[in-house]
Backbone as a ProteinNet text record, in pm:
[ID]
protein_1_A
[PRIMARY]
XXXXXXXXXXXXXXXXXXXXXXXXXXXXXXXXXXXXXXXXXXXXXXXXXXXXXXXXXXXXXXXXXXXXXXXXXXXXXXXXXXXXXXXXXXXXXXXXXXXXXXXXXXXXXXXXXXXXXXXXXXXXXXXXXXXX
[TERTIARY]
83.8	0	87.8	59.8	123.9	64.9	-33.6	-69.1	-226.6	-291.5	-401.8	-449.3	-535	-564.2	-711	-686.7	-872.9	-938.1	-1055.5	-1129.9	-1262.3	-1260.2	-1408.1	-1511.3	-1617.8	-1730.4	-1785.6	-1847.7	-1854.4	-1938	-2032.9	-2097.8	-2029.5	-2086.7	-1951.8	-1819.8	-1811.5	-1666.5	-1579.4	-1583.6	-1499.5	-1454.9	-1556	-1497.1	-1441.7	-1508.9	-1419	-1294.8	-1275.3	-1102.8	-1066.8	-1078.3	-1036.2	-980.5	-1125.6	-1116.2	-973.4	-973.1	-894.2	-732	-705.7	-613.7	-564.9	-637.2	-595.1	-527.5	-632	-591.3	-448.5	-403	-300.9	-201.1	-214.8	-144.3	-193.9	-87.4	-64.8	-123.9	-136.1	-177.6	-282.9	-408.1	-507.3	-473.3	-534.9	-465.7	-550.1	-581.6	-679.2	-814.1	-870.9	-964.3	-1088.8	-1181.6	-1281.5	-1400	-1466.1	-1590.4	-1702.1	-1855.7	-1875.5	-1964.6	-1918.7	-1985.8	-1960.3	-2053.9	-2056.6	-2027.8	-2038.1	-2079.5	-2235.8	-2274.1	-2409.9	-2440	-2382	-2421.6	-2422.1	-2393.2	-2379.2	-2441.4	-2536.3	-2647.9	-2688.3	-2723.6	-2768.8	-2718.8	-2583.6	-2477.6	-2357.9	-2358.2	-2258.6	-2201.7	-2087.5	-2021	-1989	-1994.6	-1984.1	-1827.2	-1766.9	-1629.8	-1670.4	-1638.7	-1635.3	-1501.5	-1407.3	-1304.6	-1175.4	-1120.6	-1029.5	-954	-789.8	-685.2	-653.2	-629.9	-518.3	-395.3	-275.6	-170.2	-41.2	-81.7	-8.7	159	167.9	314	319.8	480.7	419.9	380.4	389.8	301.9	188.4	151.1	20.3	-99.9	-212.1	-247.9	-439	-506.2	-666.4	-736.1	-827.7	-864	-1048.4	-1126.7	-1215.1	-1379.8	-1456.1	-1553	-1724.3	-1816.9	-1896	-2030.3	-2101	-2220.4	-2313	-2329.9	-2442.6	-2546.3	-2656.4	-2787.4	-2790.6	-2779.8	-2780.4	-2699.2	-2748.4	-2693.3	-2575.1	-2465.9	-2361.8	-2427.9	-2398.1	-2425.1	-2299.6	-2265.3	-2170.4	-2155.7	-2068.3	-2014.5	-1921.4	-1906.3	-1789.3	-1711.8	-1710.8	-1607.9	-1479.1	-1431.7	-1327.5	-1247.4	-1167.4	-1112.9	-966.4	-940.8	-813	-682.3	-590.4	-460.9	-405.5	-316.6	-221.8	-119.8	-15.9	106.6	210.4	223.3	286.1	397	492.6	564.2	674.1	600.4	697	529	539.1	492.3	397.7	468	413.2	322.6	376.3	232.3	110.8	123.6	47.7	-76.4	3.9	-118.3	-166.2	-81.7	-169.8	-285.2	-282.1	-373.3	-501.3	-446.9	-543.7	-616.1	-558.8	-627.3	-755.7	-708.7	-775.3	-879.1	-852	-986.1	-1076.1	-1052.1	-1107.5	-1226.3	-1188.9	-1257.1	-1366.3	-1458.4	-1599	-1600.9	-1510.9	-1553.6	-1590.2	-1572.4	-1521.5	-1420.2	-1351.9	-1289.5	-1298.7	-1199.8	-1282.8	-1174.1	-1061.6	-975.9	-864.4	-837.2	-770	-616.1	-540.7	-399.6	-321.5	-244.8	-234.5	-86.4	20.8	138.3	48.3	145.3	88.9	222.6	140.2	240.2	342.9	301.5	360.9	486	536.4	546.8	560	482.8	387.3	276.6	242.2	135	69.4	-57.7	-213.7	-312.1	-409.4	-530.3	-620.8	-812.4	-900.9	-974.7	-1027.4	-1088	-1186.2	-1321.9	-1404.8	-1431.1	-1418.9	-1359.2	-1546.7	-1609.2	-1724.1	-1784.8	-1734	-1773.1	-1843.8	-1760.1	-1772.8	-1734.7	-1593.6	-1507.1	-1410	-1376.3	-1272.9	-1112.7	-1046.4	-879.4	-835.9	-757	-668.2	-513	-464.3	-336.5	-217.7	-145.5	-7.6	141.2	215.8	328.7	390.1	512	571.9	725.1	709.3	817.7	987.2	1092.4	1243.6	1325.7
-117.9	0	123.6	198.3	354.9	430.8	476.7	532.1	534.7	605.9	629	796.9	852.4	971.7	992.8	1086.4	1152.1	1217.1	1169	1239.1	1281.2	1435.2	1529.7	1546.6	1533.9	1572.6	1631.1	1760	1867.7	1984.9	2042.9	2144.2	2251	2348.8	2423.9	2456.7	2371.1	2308	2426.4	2499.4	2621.3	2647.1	2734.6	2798.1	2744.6	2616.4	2519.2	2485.2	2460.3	2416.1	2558.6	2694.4	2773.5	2795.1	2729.3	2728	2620.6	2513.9	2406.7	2466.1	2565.4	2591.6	2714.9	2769.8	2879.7	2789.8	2685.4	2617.3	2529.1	2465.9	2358.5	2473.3	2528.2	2628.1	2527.2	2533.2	2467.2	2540.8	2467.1	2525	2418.2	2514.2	2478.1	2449.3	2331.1	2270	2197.1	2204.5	2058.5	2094.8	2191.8	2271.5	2228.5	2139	2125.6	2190.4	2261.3	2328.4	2244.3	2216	2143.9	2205.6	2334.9	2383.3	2356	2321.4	2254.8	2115.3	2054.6	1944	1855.3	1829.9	1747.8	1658	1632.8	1515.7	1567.2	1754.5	1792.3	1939.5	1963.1	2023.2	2098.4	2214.2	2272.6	2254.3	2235.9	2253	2384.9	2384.5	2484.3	2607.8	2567.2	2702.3	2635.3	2482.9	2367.5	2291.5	2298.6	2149.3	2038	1981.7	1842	1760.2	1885.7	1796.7	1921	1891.4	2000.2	1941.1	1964.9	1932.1	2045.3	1982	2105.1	2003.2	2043.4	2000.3	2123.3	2024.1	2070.6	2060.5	1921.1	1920.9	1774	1770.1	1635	1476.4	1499.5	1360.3	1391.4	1523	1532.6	1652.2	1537.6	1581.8	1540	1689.6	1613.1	1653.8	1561.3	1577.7	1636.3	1672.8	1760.4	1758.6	1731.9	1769.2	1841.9	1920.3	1920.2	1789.9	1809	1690.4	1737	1605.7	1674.6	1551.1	1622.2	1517.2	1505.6	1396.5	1312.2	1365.7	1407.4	1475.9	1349.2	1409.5	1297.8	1280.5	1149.1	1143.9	1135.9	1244.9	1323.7	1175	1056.6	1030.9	1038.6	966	967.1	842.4	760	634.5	610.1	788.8	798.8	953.3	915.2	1072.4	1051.9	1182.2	1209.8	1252.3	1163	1185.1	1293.6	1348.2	1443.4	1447.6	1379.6	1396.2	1563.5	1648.6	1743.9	1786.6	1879	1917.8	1998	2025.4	2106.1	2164.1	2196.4	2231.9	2323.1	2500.8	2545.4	2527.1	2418.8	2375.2	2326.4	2227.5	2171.8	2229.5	2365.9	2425	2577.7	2605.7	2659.8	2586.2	2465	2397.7	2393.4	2344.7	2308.7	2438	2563.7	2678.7	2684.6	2682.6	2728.4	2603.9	2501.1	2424.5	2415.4	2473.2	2494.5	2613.1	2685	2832.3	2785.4	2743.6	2749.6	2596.7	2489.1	2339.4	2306.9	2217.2	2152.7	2111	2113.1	2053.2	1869.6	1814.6	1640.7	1589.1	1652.3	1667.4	1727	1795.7	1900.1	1886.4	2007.8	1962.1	1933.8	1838.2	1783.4	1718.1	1733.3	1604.5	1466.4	1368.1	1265.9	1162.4	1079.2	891.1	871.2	847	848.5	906.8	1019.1	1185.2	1260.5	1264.5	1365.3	1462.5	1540.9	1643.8	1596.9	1608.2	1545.7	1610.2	1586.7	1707.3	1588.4	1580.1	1594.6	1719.9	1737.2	1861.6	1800.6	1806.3	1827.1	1959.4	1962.5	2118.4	2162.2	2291.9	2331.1	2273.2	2196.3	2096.8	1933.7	1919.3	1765.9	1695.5	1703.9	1599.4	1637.3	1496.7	1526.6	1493.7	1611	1567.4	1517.8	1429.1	1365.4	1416.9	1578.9	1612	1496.2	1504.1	1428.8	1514.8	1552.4	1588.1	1515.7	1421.4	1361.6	1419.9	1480.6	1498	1440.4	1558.9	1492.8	1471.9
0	0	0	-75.9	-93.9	2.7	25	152.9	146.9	246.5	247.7	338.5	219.7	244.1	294.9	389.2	402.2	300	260.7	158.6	265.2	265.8	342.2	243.8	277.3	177.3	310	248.7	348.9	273.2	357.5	274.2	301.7	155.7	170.4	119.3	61.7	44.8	31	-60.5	-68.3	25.9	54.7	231.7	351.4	353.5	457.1	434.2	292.2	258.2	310.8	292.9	337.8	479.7	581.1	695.4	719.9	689.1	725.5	681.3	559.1	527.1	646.7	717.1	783.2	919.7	963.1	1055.8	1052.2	927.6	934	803.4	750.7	635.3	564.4	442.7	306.5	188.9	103.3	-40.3	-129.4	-147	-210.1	-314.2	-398.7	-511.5	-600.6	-729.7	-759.6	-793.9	-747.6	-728.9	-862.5	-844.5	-1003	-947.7	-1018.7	-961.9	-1084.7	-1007.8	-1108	-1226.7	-1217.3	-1351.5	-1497.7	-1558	-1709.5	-1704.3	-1619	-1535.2	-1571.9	-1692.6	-1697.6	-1574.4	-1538.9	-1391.1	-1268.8	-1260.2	-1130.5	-1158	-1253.2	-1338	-1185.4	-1198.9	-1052.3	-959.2	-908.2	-863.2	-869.9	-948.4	-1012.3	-882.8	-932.3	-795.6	-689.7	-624.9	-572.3	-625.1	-499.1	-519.4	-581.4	-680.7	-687.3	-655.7	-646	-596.6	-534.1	-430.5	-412.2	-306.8	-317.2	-203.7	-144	-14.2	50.6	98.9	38.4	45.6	106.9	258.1	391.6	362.1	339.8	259	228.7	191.5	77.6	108.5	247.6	326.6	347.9	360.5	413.8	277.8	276.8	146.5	219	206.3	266.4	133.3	73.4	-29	28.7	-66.2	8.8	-143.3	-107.9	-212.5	-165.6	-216.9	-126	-130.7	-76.9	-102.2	-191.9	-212.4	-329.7	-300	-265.9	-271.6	-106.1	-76	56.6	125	301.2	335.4	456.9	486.8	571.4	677	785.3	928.3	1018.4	1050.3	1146.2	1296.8	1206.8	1370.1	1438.4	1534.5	1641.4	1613.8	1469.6	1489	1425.4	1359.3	1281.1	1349.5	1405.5	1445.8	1362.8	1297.6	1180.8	1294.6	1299.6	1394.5	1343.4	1335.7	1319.3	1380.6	1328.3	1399.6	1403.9	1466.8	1481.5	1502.3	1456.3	1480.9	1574	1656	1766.9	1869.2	1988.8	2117.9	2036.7	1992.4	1938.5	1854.7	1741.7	1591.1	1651.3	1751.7	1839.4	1921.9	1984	2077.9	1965.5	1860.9	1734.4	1712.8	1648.8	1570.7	1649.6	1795.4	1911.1	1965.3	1983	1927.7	1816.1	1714.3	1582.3	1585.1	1588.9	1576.5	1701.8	1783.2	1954.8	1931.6	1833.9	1836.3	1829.9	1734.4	1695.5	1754.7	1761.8	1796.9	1925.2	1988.9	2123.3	2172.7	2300.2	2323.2	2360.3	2341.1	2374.7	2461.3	2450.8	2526.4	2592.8	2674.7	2678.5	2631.7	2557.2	2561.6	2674.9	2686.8	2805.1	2764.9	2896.7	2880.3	2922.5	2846.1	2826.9	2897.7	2963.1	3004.2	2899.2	2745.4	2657.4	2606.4	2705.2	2625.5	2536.4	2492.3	2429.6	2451.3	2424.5	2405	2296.5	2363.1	2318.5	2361.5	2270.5	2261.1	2162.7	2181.6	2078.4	2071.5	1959	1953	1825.9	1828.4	1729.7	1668.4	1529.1	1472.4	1441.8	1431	1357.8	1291.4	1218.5	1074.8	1127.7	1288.7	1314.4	1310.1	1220.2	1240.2	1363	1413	1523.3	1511.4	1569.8	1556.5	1642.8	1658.2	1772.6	1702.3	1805	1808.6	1862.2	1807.8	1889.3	1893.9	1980.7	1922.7	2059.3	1993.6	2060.5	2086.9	2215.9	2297.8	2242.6	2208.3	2174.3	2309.5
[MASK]
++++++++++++++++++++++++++++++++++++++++++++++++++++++++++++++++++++++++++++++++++++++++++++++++++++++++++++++++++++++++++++++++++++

């Protein structure tokens, strides 16, 4: 296996990749809107497909819904492994604002610094930054 990526379907989509890009940086990429689109006909102005590519391991692919709406659960939380103390209690910041906390940032047994946070949208992050 080469890897495996998160794909969001999310209403919205535009603006949320926005949101998610302010939160983790990177660069919007990929971007199909589905206008002139016969199969996504009254849609138009809508993602059908868009990355944000954090860097070159980390790539969240993103589209909005169309039709049927998602059911928001609790049996997939997206890890994030981090970079330094600082990236860590940024991120845990920025997705704290409008979300929940699920767990506070905290030293950990492990050592590391750890945090969940369910972001506005509903999905939840499980931070990690492991202690040098």
């Amino acid at each position: 296996m080469k890897q495996i990526l998160p794909y969001i379907r999310i209403k919205n989509c535009k603006e949320e990749v926005a949101y998610y890009q302010n939160v983790f940086g990177g660069e919007i990429k990929n971007t199909q809107l589905a206008d002139g689109i016969e199969m996504f006909k009254g849609h138009e102005g809508k993602y059908i497909h868009a990355e944000l590519h954090i860097n070159s391991n980390c790539i969240l692919h993103f589209s909005d819904i169309f039709g049927e709406s998602p059911t928001v659960g609790s049996n997939i939380l997206l890890l994030q492994e981090l970079e330094s103390e600082n990236e860590i209690t940024q991120v845990y910041h920025a997705l704290a604002e409008d979300g929940e906390i699920q767990m506070e940032l905290q030293d950990t047994f492990w050592g590391a610094k750890h945090a969940i946070v369910k972001d506005k949208n509903g999905i939840s992050w499980e931070l990690n930054y492991t202690k040098e």
